[in-house]
C-alpha positions in Angstrom: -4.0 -70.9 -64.6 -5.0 -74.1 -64.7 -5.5 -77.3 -67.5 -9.4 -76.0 -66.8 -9.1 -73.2 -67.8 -9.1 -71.2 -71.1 -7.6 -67.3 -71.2 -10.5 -65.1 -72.5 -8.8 -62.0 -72.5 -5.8 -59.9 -71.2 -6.4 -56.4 -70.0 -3.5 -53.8 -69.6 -2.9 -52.3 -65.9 -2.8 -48.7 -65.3 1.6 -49.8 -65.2 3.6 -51.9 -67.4 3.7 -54.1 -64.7 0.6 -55.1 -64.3 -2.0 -57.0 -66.1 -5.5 -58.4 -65.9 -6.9 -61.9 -66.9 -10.4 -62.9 -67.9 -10.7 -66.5 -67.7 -13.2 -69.0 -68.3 -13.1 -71.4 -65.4 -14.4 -75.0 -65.1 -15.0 -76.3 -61.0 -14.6 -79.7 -60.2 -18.5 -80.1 -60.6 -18.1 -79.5 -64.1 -19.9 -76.1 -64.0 -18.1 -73.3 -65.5 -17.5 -69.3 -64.6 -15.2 -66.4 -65.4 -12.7 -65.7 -62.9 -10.5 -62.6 -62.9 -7.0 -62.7 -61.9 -4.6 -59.6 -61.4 -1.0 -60.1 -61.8 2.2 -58.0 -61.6 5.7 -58.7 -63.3 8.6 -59.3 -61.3 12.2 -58.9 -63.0 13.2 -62.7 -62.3 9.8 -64.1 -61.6 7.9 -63.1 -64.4 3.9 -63.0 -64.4 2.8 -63.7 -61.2 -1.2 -63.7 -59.2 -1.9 -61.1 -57.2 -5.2 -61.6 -56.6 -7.9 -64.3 -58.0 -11.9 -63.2 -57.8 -14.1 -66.1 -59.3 -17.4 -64.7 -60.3 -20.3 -67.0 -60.1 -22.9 -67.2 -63.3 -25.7 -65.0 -61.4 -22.7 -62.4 -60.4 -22.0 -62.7 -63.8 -25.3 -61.7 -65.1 -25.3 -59.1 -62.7 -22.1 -57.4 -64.1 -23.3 -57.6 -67.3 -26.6 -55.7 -66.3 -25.0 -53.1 -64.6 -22.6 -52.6 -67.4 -25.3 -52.1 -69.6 -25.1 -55.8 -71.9 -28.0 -57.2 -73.4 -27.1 -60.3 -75.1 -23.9 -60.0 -77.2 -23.3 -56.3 -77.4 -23.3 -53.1 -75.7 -27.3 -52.1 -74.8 -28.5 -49.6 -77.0 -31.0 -46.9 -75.9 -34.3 -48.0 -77.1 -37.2 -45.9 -78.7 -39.1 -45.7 -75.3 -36.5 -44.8 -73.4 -36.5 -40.8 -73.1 -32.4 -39.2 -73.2 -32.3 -35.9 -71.0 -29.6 -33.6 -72.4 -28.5 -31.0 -69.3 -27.1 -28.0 -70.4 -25.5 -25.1 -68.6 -27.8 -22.0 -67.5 -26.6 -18.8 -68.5 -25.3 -16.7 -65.8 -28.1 -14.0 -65.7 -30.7 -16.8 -65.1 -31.9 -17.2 -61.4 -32.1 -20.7 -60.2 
């Protein structure tokens, strides 16, 4: 990481060994963006990057959408919005 850059969050691996930072970024131009960066641990290294993917703000928003954000929090289902429950047919019922 850089001095332009602040440590949002850090996000366990699927090992001990690895890890995954969310970073709030600011560019040269002064405009700012989250940039994920996966690291692995090394005995005698430490923390190092494995790989660096800066998002830019309308990829952002985009993430957000498809993970289902609205604003601060999770999106909630709202009252227009019908919810289908599918449940299992019985195994005398023909298709």
């Amino acid at each position: 990481m850089t001095s332009h850059e602040c440590l949002l969050a850090t996000l366990p691996g699927s090992g001990d060994g690895d890890r995954l930072l969310v970073v709030l970024a600011r560019g040269a131009d002064g405009r700012s963006g989250i940039a994920l960066i996966q690291q692995s641990w090394a005995e005698g290294i430490g923390w190092y990057d494995q790989k660096r993917l800066d998002l830019a703000p309308e990829q952002l928003r985009q993430l957000k959408r498809v993970l289902g954000w609205v604003g601060q929090g999770p999106r909630q289902p709202s009252d227009h919005e019908p919810v289908i429950l599918s449940f299992p047919r019985a195994a005398s019922e023909s298709a």
